[in-house]
N, C-alpha and C positions, 0 to 999 in steps of 0.2 A: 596442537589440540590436547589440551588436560582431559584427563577422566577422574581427576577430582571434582566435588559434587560441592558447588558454591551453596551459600546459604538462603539466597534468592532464588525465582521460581524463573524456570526457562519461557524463552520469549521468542518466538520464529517472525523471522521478516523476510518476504517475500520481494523480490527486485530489489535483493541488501546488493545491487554492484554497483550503485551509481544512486547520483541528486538525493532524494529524500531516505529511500531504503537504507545508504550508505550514512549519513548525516545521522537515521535514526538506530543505525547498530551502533555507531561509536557513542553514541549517547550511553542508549541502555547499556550497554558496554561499563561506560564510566559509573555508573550505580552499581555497578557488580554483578545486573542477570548474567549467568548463561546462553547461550544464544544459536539458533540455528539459521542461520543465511543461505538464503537459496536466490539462485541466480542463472542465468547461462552459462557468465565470465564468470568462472572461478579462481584464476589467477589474479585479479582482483579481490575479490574478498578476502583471500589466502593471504596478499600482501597488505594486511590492513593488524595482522600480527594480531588481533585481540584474544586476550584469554577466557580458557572457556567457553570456544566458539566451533562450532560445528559446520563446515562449509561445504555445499554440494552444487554442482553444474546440476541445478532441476528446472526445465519451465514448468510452469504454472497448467500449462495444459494437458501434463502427463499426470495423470491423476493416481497412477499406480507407483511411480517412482515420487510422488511429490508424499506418497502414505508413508511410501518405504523409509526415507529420507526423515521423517519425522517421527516414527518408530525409531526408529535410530538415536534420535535425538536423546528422546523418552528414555531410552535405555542407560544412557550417559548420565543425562540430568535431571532425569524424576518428569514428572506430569508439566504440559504447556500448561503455564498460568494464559498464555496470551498469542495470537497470532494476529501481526499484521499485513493485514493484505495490500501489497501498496506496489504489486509488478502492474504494470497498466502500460498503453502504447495509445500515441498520442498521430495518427493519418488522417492530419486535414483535408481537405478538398473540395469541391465545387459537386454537388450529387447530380449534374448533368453529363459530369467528366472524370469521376471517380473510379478507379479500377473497382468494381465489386468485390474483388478478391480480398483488398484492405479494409472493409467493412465487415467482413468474416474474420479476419485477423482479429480486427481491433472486440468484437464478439466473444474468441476464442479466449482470447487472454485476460480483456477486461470485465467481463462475463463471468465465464465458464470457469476462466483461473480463479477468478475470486470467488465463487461457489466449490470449485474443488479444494481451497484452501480453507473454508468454514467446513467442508466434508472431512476436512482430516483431523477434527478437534471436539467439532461441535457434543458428539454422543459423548465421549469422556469429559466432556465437563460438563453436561447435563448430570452424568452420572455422580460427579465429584461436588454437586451444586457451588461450581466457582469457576470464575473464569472470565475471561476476555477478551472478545473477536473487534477488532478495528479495521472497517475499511476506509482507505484512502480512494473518495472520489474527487469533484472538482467542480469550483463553481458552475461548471457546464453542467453539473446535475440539478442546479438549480436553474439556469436560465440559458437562452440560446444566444448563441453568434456568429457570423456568417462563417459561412466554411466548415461547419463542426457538425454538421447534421447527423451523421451516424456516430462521431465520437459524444456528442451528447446523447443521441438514443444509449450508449453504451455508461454514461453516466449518471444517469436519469435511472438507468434500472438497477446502477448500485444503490442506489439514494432509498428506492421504492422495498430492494429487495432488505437493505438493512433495515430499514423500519419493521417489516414483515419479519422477521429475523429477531428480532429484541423484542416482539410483543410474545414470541412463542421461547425464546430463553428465558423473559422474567421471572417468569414462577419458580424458575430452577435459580434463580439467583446468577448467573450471565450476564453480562455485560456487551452490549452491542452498543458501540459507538462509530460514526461517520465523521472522518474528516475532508472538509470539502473547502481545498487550498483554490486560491489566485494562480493568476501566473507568476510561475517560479522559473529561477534560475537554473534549468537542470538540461539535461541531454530530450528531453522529449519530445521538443520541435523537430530536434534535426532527423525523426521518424517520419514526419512526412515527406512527400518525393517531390509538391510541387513548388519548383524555385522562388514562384512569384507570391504566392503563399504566403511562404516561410518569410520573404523579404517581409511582405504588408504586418505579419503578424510580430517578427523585431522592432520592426519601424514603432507599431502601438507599446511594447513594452520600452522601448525606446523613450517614448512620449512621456513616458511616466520617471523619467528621469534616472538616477539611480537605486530608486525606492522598490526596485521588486522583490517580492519573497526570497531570500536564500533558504538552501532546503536542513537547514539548520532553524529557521524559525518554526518549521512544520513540524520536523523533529521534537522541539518544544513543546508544541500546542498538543502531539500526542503523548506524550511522557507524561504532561498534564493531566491530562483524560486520562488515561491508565492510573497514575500515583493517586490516584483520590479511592476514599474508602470502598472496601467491595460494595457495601451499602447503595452508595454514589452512582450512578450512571449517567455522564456527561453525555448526551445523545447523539449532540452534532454540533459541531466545530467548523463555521465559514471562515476563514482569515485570507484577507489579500492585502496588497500597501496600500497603504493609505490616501494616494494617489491614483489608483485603481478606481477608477469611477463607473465601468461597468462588470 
């Protein structure tokens, strides 16, 4: 960890330990932000060696350590230009056979974390009139499909809440944008618990050949959206493979 102070604005990525989080630090990474990665695994992001990066074992649902962790930040590398909210957990299941406890989880984190992480930004860059909130939701906040009924309740209200979210930033000059990926090559299937599930839902990315998202193309699509003029507000970003037909 440097505490020399790069010439770019610091950028926090949430769920930086893995698939798209990870894909999107090495990125902005390669631009030169600074950067704060929060995660559980922190021996992971630790071993990802980039400079001028700030790494903490925070989840997203501890609201007190996720402020602290980002004050922290702040102190090293000047004011967040930008936080991406992109920790989310992905427990499919059948809602006649669903533990309810997983519907809470997926609530807690995909939720709540992403509301505590617009919590830990949002006033200082109202106050600063500049800035950048990204949530990563999922075509599941646009449309439904079997199995996903609370994971898309849980997607559906990122979609809703960042809209609501970028009409009350505008005036301050904020930037709220949503990106709402396909199915990606990441760890977040193997979150849910049912075997036969999980088989049905490889089998369908299966189907689709080798054409599915890697979470380096996501990475892209938000570096996109970010790198455009603060003027600019790219709102929301759908991308899935092109073979992706639902």
């Amino acid at each position: 960890m440097s505490v020399h102070k790069p010439k770019l604005p610091l950028v926090i990525i949430t769920g930086a330990s893995s698939g798209i989080g990870l894909a999107t630090a090495k990125l902005f990474s390669e631009r030169g932000h600074p950067l704060l990665l929060l995660a559980r695994r922190l021996e992971i992001m630790n071993a990802l060696h980039l400079p001028h990066s700030l790494c903490k074992a925070v989840d997203v649902t501890d609201r007190v350590k996720l402020l602290e962790a980002v004050q922290e930040a702040e102190g090293l590398y000047g004011a967040a230009d930008a936080i991406i909210n992109n920790a989310g957990i992905m427990l499919l299941g059948d809602i006649t056979k669903q533990n309810p406890d997983e519907w809470d989880r997926m609530l807690e984190v995909n939720v709540k974390g992403l509301l505590n992480g617009i919590h830990t930004v949002a006033a200082a860059m109202v106050k600063r009139q500049r800035g950048t909130i990204i949530n990563i939701s999922s075509v599941a906040g646009r449309k439904s499909f079997a199995n996903h009924v609370a994971y898309t309740a849980t997607k559906f209200a990122v979609h809703g809440l960042s809209e609501n979210l970028r009409e009350e930033m505008a005036p301050h000059d904020v930037r709220v944008v949503t990106i709402a990926p396909g199915a990606v090559e990441t760890e977040l299937l193997s979150h849910t618990s049912d075997e036969n599930i999980k088989a049905g839902y490889q089998d369908w990315k299966n189907n689709m050949g080798a054409s599915v998202l890697s979470p380096e193309d996501v990475a892209r699509a938000i570096l996109y959206a970010y790198e455009q003029p603060q003027g600019v507000c790219i709102r929301e970003i759908v991308l899935a493979a092109t073979r992706q037909q639902a």
